[in-house]
C-alpha positions in Angstrom: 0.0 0.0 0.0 2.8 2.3 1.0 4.5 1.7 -2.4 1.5 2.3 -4.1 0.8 5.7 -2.7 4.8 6.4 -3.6 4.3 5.5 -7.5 0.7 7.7 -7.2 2.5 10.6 -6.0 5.5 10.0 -8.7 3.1 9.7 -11.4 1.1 12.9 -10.4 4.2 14.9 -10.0 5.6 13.6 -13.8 2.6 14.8 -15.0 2.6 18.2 -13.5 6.4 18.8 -14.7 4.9 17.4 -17.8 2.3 20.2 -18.0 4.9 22.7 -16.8 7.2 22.2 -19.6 4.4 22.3 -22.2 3.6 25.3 -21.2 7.3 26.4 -21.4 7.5 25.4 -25.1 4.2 26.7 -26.0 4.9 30.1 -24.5 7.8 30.2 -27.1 6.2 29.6 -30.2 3.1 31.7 -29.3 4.6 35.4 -27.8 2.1 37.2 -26.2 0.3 39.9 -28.5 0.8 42.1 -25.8 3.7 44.3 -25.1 4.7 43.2 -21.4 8.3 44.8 -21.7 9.7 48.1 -21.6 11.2 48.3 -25.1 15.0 49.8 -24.0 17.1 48.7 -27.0 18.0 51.9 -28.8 21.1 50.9 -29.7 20.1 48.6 -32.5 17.3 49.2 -35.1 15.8 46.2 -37.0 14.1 46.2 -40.2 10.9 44.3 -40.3 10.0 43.2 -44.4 6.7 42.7 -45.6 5.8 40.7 -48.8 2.9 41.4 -51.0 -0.2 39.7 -51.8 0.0 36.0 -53.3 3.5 36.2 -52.0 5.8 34.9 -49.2 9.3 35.2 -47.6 11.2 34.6 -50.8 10.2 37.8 -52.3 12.4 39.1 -49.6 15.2 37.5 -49.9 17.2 39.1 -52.4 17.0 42.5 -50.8 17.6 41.1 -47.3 20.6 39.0 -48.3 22.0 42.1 -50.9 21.8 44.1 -47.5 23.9 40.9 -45.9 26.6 40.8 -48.5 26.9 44.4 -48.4 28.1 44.4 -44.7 24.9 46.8 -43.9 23.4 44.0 -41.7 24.9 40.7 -40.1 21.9 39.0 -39.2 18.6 37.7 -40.7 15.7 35.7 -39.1 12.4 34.9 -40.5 9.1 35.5 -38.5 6.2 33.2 -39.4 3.0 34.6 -38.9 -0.1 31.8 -38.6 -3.4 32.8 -40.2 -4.5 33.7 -36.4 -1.4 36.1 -35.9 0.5 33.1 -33.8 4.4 34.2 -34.4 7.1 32.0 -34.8 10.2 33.3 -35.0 12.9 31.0 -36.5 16.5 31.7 -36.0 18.0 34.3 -33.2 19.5 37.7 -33.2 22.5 38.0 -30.9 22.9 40.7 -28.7 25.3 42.6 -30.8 23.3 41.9 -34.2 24.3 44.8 -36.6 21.0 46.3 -38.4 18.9 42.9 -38.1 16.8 41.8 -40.7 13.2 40.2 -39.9 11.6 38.3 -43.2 7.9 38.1 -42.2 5.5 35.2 -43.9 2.5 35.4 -43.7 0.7 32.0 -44.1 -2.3 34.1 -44.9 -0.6 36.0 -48.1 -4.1 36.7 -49.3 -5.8 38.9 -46.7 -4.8 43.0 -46.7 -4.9 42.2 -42.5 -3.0 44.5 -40.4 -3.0 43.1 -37.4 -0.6 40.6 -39.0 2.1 43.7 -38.9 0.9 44.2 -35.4 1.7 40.9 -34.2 4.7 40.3 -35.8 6.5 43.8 -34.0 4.6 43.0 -30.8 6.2 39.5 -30.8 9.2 40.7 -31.8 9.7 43.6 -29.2 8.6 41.3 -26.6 11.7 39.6 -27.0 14.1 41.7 -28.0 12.9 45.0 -26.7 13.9 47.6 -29.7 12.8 50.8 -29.1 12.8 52.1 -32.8 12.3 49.9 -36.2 12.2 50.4 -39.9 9.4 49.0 -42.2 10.0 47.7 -45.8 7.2 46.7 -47.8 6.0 45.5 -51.4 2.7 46.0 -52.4 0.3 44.9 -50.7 2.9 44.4 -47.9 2.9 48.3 -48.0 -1.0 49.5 -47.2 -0.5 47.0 -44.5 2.0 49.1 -43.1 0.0 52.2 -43.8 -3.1 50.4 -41.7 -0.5 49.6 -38.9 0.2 52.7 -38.5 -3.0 54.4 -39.3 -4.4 52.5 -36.4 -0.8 52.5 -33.7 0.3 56.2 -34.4 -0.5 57.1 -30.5 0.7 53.3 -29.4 3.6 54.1 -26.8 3.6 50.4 -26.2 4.7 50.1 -29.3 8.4 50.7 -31.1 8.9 53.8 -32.5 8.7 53.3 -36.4 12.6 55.4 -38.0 12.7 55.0 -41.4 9.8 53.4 -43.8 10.5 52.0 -47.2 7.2 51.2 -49.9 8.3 49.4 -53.1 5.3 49.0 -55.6 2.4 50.4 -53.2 -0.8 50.6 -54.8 -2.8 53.6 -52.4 -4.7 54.8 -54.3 -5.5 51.1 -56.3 -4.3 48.7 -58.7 -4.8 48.5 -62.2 -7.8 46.7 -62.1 -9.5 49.1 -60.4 -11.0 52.3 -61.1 -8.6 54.7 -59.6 -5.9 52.5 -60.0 -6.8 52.8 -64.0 -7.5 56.3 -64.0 -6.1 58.6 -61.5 -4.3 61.3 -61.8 -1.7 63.1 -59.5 -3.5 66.6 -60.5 -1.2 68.6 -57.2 2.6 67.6 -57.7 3.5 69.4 -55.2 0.9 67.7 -52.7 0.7 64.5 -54.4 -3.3 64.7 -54.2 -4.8 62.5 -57.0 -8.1 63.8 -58.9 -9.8 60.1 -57.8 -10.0 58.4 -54.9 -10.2 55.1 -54.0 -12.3 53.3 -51.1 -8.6 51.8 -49.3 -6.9 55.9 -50.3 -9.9 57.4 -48.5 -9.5 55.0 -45.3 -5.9 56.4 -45.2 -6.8 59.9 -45.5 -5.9 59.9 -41.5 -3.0 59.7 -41.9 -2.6 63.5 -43.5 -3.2 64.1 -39.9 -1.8 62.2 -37.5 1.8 60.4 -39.7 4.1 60.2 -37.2 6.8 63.3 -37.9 9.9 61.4 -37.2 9.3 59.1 -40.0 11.5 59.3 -42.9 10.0 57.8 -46.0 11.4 56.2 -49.5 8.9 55.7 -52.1 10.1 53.7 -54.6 8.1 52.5 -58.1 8.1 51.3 -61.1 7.6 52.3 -65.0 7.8 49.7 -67.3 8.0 52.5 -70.3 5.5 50.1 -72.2 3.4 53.6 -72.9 0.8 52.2 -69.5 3.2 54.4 -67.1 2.9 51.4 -64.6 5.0 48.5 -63.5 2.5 46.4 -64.9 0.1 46.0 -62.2 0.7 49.7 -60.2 0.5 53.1 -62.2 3.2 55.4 -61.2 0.3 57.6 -60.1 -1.3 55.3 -57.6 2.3 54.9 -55.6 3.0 58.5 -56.6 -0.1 59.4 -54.4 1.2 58.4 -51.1 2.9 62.0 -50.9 -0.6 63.1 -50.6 -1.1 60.9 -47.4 2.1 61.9 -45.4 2.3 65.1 -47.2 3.7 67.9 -44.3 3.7 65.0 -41.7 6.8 62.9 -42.5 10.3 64.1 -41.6 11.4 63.3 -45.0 9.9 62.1 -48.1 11.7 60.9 -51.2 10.5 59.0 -54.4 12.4 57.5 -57.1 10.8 56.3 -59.9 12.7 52.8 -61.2 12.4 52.4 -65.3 12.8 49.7 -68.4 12.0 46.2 -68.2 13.4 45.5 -64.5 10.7 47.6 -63.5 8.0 45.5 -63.6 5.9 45.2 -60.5 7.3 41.2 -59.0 10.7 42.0 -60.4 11.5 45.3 -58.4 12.3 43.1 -55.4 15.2 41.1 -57.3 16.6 44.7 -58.6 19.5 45.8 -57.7 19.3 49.5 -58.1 16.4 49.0 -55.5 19.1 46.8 -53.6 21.1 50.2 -53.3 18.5 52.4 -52.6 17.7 50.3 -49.6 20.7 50.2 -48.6 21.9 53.6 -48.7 18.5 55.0 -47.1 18.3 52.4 -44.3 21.8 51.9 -43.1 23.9 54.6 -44.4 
C-alpha cells in the first residue's frame, strides 16, 4: 500500500512537470500579443520586411541577403506569422546583431490584415525589446503598413517606427481598379490625385496624424511600355502616397525605377532597388 501511494504521488508529479514544460514550449512559439516589456534597445534598429499579396518570404530574400553581402546588416531571421497572428520566429539575433533583418511570412498571403504587422512587431519587441524599427514593404505588404500605423500612431507600447521604405504600393488602387486605372496626381506638389479610391480614402488619417519622425522612401516602377505602370501599379497610384504623409513625414523621397526591370514582382530582385535600400536604411 505504502509503495502504491509512492508510485501515485510520482506519477502525479511527472505529469505536473509534464504540463509545466508544455507550457514552457508553447509560450515560445506563441509570444504574447501584448507588449509586457519596456522596449530599451535603442542601440540597435531592425528592419521588419513585408511581402505582397500572393506572396511569401522569398520575395524578400534578395534584398535582405543584398543588405547581408553588403556588410549593412549581419543578421537575418524569418518570422512566421499563422493565419491567427501566432508568431514564430525561427533563427535568433544576438545581442550585438548589426541592423537585423526580420523576413515576415505570412501563411495568410491573401488577406490585406494588419494586425498581422501588429503581431509580428509585438512578438518581436517582446523579446528583444527595440525601441525604434524600420518597415520595408511591397505592395500589398505596404498598405498594410499604412493600416498599422493608421491605427498604432499614438501606441507608446509600441516601437517607434525610423525610417519606412514602400516598393510597388498601390494607395490609391491597382490597375484593375478604377482609380488604380485612372487617377491622376493633378497637385505635384501635394501629391493629391483627382480620384479616390475606397482603401486611399480609409488612409486619408493619416494626413493628420503620420508620425513626424518618419522618414519615408517611395520607390516604383515604370515599365516604359506607354501604360506608365509597373504592370500591375500606375506610377500615379504609388505617386499618391505624398498626398497621405504630405507635411507629416520628416522626409519624403520618391524614385521612380524604369525599363524592363521595372515591372511590378521584379522590383524586389533589382539591384538599383538593392542600393537604394541600402543607402536609405543603413547609411
Amino acid at each position: 500500500m505504502k509503495k502504491r501511494k509512492i508510485y501515485l504521488t510520482s506519477f502525479f508529479i511527472a505529469l505536473f512537470l509534464l504540463f509545466l514544460a508544455g507550457c514552457s514550449q508553447k509560450s515560445q512559439e506563441v509570444p504574447d500579443k501584448k507588449v509586457t516589456v519596456s522596449l530599451n534597445n535603442t542601440k540597435t534598429i531592425p528592419t521588419f520586411f513585408f511581402h505582397g499579396w500572393g506572396s511569401s518570404v522569398n520575395a524578400e530574400k534578395h534584398m535582405a541577403n543584398a543588405a547581408k553581402e553588403a556588410g549593412a546588416a549581419n543578421t537575418i531571421v524569418q518570422a512566421d506569422v499563422s493565419k491567427n497572428g501566432t508568431v514564430k520566429l525561427n533563427g535568433t539575433i544576438p545581442k550585438n546583431a548589426k541592423s537585423p533583418i526580420i523576413e515576415v511570412n505570412l501563411e495568410d498571403n491573401q488577406s490585406g490584415k494588419t494586425s498581422y504587422v501588429k503581431d509580428v512587431i509585438t512578438a518581436v519587441s517582446n523579446k528583444y525589446h527595440y525601441a525604434k524599427i524600420n518597415l520595408v514593404g511591397h505592395s500589398m505588404g505596404n498598405l498594410q503598413i499604412a493600416n498599422y500605423i493608421n491605427e498604432n500612431y499614438n501606441n507608446k507600447k509600441l516601437p517607434q517606427i525610423n525610417k519606412v521604405v514602400s516598393i510597388a504600393g498601390h494607395y490609391n488602387g491597382y490597375l484593375g481598379e478604377e482609380a488604380g486605372q485612372k487617377a491622376k496626381i493633378k497637385n505635384k506638389e501635394t501629391g493629391q490625385p483627382d480620384i479616390y479610391s475606397d482603401g486611399f480614402k480609409q488612409l486619408l488619417p493619416l494626413r493628420m496624424h503620420y508620425p513626424r519622425q518618419i522618414e519615408v522612401l517611395n520607390i516604383y516602377g515604370n515599365k516604359e511600355d506607354g501604360s506608365k505602370s509597373d504592370g500591375s501599379v500606375s506610377v500615379a497610384s504609388a505617386q499618391s502616397y505624398k498626398y497621405l504623409i504630405n507635411g507629416r513625414a520628416k522626409s519624403y523621397h520618391e524614385v521612380e525605377i524604369k525599363g524592363k526591370n521595372a515591372q511590378h514582382s521584379k522590383l524586389h530582385e533589382n539591384e538599383e532597388v538593392d542600393h537604394l535600400l541600402i543607402d536609405f536604411l543603413w547609411k
